[in-house]
C-alpha positions as a LaTeX table, in Angstrom:
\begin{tabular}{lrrr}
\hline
Residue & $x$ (\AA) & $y$ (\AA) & $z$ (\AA) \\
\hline
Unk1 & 30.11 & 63.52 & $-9.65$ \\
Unk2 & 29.47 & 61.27 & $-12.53$ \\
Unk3 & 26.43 & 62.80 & $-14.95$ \\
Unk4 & 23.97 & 60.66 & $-16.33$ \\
Unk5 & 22.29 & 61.23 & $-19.92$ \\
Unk6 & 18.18 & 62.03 & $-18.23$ \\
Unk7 & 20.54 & 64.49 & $-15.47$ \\
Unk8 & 19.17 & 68.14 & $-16.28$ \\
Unk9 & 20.96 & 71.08 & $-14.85$ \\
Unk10 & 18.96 & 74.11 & $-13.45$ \\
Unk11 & 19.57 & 77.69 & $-11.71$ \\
Unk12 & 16.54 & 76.48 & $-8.93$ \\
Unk13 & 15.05 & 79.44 & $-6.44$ \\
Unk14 & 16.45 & 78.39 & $-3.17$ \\
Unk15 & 12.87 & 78.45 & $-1.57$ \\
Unk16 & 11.64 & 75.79 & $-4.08$ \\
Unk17 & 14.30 & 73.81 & $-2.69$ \\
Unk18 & 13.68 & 71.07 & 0.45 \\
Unk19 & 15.72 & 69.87 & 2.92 \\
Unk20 & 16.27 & 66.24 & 2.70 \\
Unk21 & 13.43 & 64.18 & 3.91 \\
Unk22 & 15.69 & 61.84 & 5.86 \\
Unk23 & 19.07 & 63.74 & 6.07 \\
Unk24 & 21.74 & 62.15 & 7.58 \\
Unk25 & 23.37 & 64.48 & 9.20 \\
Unk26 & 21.30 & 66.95 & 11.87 \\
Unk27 & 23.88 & 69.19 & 13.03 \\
Unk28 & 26.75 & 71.29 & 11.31 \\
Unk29 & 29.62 & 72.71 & 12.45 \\
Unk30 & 28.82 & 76.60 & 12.77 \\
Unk31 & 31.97 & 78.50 & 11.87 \\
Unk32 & 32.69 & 75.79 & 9.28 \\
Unk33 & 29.41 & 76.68 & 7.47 \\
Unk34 & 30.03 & 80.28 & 7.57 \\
Unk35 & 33.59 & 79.86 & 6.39 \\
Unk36 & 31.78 & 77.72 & 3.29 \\
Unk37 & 29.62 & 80.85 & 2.75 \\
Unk38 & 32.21 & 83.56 & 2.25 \\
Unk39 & 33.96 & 81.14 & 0.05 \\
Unk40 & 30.63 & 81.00 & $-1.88$ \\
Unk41 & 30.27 & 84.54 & $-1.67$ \\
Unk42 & 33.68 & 85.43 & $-2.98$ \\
Unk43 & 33.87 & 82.12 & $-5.89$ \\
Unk44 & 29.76 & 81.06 & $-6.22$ \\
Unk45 & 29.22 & 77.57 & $-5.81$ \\
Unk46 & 31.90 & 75.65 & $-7.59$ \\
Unk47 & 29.98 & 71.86 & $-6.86$ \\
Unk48 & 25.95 & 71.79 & $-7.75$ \\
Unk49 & 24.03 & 70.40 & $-5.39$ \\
Unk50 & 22.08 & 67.61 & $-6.49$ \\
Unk51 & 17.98 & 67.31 & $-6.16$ \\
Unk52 & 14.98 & 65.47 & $-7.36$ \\
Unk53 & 11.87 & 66.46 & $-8.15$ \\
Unk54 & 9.35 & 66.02 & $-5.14$ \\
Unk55 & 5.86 & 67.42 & $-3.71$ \\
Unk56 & 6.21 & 69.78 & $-6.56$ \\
Unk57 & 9.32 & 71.33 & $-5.29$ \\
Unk58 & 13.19 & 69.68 & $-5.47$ \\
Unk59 & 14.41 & 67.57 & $-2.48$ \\
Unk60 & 18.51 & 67.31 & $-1.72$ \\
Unk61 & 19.87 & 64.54 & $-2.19$ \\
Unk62 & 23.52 & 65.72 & $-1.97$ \\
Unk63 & 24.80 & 68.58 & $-1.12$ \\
Unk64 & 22.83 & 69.49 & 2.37 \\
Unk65 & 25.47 & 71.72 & 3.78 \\
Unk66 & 26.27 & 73.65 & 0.42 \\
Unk67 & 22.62 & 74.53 & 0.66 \\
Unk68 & 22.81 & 75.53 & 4.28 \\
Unk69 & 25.83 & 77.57 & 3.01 \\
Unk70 & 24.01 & 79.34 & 0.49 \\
Unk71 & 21.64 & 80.15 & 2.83 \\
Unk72 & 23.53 & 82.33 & 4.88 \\
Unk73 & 25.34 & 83.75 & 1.74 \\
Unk74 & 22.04 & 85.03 & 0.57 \\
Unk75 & 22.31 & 83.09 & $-2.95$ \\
Unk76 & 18.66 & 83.21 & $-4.29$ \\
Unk77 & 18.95 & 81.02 & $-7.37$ \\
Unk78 & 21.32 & 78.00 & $-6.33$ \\
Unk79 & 22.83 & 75.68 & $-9.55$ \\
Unk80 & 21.52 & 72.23 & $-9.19$ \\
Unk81 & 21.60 & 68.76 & $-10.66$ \\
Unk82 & 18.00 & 67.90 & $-11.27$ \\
Unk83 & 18.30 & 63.92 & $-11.39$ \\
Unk84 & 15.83 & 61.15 & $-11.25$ \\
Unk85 & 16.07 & 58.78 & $-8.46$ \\
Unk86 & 14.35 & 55.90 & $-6.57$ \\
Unk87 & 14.34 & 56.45 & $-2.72$ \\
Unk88 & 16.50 & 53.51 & $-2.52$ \\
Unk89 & 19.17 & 55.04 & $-4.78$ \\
Unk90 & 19.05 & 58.17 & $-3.00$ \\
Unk91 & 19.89 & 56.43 & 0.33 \\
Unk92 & 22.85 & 55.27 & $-1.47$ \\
Unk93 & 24.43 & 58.81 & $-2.27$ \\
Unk94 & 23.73 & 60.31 & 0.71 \\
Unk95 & 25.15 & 57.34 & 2.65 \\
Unk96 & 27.97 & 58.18 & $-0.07$ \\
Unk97 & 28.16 & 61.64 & 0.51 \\
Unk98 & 28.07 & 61.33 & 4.34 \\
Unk99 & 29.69 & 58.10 & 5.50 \\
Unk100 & 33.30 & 58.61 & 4.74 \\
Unk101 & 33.29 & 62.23 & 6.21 \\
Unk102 & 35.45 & 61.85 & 9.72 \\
Unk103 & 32.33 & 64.75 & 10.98 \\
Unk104 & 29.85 & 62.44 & 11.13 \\
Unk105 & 28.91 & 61.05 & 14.31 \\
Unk106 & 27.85 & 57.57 & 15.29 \\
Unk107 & 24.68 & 58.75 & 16.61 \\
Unk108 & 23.46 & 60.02 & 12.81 \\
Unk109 & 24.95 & 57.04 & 11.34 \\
Unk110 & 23.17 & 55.17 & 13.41 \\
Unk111 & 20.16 & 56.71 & 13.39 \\
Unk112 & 20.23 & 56.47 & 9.00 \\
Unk113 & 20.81 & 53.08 & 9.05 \\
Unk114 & 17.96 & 52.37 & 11.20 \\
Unk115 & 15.90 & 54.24 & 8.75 \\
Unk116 & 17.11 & 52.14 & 5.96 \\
Unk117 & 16.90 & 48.64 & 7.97 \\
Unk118 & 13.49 & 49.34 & 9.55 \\
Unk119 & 12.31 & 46.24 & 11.33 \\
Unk120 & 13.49 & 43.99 & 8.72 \\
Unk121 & 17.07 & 43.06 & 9.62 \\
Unk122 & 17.28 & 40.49 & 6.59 \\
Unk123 & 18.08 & 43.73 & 4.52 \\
Unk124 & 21.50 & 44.03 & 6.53 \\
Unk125 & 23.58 & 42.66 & 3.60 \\
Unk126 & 21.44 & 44.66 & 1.40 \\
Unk127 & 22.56 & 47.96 & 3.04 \\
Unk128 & 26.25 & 46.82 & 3.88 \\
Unk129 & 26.37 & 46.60 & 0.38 \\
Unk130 & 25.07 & 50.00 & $-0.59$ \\
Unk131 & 26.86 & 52.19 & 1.74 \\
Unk132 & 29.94 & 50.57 & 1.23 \\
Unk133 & 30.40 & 48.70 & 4.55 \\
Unk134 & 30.87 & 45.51 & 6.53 \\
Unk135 & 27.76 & 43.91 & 7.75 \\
Unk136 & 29.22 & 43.92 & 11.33 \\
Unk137 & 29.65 & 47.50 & 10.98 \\
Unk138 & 26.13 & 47.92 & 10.28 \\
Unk139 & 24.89 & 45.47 & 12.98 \\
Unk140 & 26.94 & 47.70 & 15.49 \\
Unk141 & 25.48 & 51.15 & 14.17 \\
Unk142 & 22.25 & 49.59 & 14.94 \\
Unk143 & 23.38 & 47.81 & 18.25 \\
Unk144 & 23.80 & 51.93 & 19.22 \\
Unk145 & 19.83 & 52.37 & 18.79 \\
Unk146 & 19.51 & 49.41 & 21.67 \\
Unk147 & 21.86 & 52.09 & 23.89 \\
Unk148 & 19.95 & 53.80 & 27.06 \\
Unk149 & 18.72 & 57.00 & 25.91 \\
Unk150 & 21.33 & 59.52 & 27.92 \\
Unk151 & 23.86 & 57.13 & 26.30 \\
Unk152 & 23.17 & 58.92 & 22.65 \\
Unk153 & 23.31 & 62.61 & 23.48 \\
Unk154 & 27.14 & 61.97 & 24.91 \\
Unk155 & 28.65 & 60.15 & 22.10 \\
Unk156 & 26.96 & 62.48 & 19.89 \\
Unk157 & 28.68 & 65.32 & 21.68 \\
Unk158 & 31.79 & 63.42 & 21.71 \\
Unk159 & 31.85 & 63.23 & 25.73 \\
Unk160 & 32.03 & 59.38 & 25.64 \\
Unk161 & 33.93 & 57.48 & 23.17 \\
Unk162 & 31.75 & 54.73 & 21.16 \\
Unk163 & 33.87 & 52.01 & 22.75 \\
Unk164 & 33.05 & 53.16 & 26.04 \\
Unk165 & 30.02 & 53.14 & 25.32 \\
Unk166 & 29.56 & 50.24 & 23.72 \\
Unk167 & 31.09 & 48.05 & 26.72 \\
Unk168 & 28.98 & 50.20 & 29.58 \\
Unk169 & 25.76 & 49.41 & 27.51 \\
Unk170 & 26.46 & 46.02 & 28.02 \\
Unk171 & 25.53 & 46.12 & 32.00 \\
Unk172 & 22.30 & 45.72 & 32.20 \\
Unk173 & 21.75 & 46.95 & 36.06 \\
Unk174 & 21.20 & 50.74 & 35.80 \\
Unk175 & 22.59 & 51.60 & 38.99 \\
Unk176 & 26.09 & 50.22 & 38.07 \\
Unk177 & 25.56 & 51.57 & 34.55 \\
Unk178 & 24.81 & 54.98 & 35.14 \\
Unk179 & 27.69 & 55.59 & 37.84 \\
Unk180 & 30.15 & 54.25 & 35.41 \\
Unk181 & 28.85 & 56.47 & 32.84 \\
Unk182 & 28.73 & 59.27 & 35.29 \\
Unk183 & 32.19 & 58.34 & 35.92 \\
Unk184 & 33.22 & 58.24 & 32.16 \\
Unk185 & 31.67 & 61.70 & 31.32 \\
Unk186 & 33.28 & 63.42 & 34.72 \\
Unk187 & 36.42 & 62.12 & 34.74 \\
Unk188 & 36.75 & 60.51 & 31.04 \\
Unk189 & 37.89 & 56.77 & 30.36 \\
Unk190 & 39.29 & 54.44 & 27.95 \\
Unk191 & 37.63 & 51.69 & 26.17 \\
Unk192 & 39.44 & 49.42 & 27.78 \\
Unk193 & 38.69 & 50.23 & 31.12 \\
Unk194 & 35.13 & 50.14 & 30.71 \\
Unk195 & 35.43 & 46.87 & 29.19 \\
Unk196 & 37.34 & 45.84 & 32.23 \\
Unk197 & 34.49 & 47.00 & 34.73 \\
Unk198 & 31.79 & 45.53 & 32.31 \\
Unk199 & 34.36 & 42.32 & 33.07 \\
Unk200 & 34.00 & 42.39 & 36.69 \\
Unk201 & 30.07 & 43.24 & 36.83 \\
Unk202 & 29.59 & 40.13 & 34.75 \\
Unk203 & 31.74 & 38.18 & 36.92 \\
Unk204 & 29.76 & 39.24 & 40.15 \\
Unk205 & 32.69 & 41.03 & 41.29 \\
Unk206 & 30.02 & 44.09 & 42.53 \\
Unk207 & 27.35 & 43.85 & 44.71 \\
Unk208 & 23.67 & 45.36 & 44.28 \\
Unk209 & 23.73 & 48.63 & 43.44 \\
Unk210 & 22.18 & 49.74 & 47.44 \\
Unk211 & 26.00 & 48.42 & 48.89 \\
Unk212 & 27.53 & 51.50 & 46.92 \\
Unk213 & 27.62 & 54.55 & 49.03 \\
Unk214 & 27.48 & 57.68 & 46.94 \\
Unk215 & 30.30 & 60.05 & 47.22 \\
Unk216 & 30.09 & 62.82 & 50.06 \\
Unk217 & 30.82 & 65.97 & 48.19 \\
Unk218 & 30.44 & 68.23 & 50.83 \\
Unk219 & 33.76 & 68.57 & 51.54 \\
Unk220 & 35.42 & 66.96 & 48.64 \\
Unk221 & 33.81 & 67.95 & 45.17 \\
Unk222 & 35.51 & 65.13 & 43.20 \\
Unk223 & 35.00 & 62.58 & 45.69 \\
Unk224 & 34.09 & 59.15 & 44.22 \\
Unk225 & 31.68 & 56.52 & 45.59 \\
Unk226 & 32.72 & 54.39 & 47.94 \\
Unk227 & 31.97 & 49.90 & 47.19 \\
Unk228 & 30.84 & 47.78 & 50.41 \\
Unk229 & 31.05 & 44.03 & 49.81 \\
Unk230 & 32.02 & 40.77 & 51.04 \\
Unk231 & 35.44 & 39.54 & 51.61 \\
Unk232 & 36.12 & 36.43 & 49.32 \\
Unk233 & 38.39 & 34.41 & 51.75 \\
Unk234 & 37.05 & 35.95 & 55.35 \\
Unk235 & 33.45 & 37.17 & 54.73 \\
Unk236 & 33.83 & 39.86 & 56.60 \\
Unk237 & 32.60 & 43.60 & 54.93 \\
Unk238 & 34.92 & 45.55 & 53.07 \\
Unk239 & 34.92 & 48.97 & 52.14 \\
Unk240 & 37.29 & 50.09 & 49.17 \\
Unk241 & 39.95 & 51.22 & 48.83 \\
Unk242 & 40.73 & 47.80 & 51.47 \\
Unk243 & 39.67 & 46.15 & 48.79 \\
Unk244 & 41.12 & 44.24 & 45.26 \\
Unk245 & 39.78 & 43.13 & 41.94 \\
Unk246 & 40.57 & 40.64 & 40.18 \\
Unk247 & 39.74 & 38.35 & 37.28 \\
Unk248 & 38.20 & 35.36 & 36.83 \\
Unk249 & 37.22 & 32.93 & 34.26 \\
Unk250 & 33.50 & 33.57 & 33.73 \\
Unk251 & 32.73 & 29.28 & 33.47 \\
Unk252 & 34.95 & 29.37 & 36.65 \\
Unk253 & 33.85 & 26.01 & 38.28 \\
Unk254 & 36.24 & 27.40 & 41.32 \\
Unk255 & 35.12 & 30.60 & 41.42 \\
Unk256 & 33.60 & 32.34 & 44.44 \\
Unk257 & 30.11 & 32.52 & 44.06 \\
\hline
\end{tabular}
């Protein structure tokens, strides 16, 4: 980390030290942190953390999980970089800190750059800019925000992929969108499939969500649901598997309506 001339640096009592206000990241892996602390036990702590002055204590800035470390090390007085910083400069090194680190999951990211955006989404080049990405990358972290609520706990946890997710969110009725996500998180599935069912829903392809039959798992514990709907040449009712999909232009002028 680069100094600069007004940076002071301190041996700071770990309890006048504060978590960061906004922190990025809201979970750590366990064993990784105690791994961090025996290493800090056996060597100290190589990298200061860096803090700034605030409520009459010292806020991180960088450096939340060498802290947490230290913590469970039982270091008392922790080395520190004691700079000053405006709130938006400190967005920037944490985003720093945090946003290149394969750990992080889309759900924090997301969740940060919401913080930084607020309501005011003419700051989106603003904050590309100062965490280093694309401004479509930031307009997706916040399109995860927009996600149904069970939608966020699962990506998190890494139980749905983001692309999975991101095509699933797209269908707006909830009865088709929560089987499918039922579906992802039970039996897993690829980005591109979702994308192809979020295809068909958009293409009519389904019916209403009461001409699914739910799965009968009495006898059959990974039995799937079962689709009623109308034949596109006969008109006669179908019940899959005596059934086929497929694709059609969505401006069809031809297609079946």
């Amino acid at each position: 980390m680069e100094e600069k001339k007004d940076d002071v640096i301190a041996y700071i009592y770990a309890d006048q030290i504060v978590e960061p206000v906004d922190a990025m990241r809201t979970d750590f892996d366990r064993d990784a942190l105690f791994e961090l602390a025996e290493n800090i036990k056996k060597y100290g702590l190589i990298n200061p953390i860096t803090v700034r002055s605030f409520n009459g204590k010292f806020e991180i800035v960088a450096g939340h999980r060498r802290f947490k470390a230290c913590g469970i090390a039982g270091v008392s007085k922790i080395p520190c970089v004691i700079r000053t910083m405006s709130d938006q400069e400190v967005y920037g090194m944490r985003a720093g800190e945090n946003l290149f680190r394969e750990n992080v999951n889309p759900v924090d990211e997301a969740i940060y750059i919401g913080k930084l955006v607020g309501e005011d989404e003419t700051k989106i080049p603003e904050i590309a800019k100062l965490v280093d990405r694309s401004e479509q990358w930031v307009k997706e972290r916040l399109g995860i925000l927009s996600y149904p609520d069970y939608f966020l706990p699962a990506i998190k946890n890494g139980k749905i992929k983001l692309g999975v997710a991101k095509a699933l969110a797209q269908i707006t009725d909830e009865y088709y969108r929560q089987m499918f996500f039922d579906n992802a998180i039970r039996d897993g599935m690829t980005a591109w499939t979702a994308e192809y069912y979020l295809s068909q829903w958009e293409n009519g392809i389904f019916k209403r969500g009461e001409e699914i039959m739910p799965p009968d798992y009495t006898n059959n514990p990974n039995a799937q649901p079962k689709v009623r709907q109308q034949c596109a040449k006969c008109g006669e009712m179908a019940e899959d598997p005596n059934l086929t999909s497929v694709f059609i232009h969505k401006e069809c002028p031809n297609a079946t309506k």
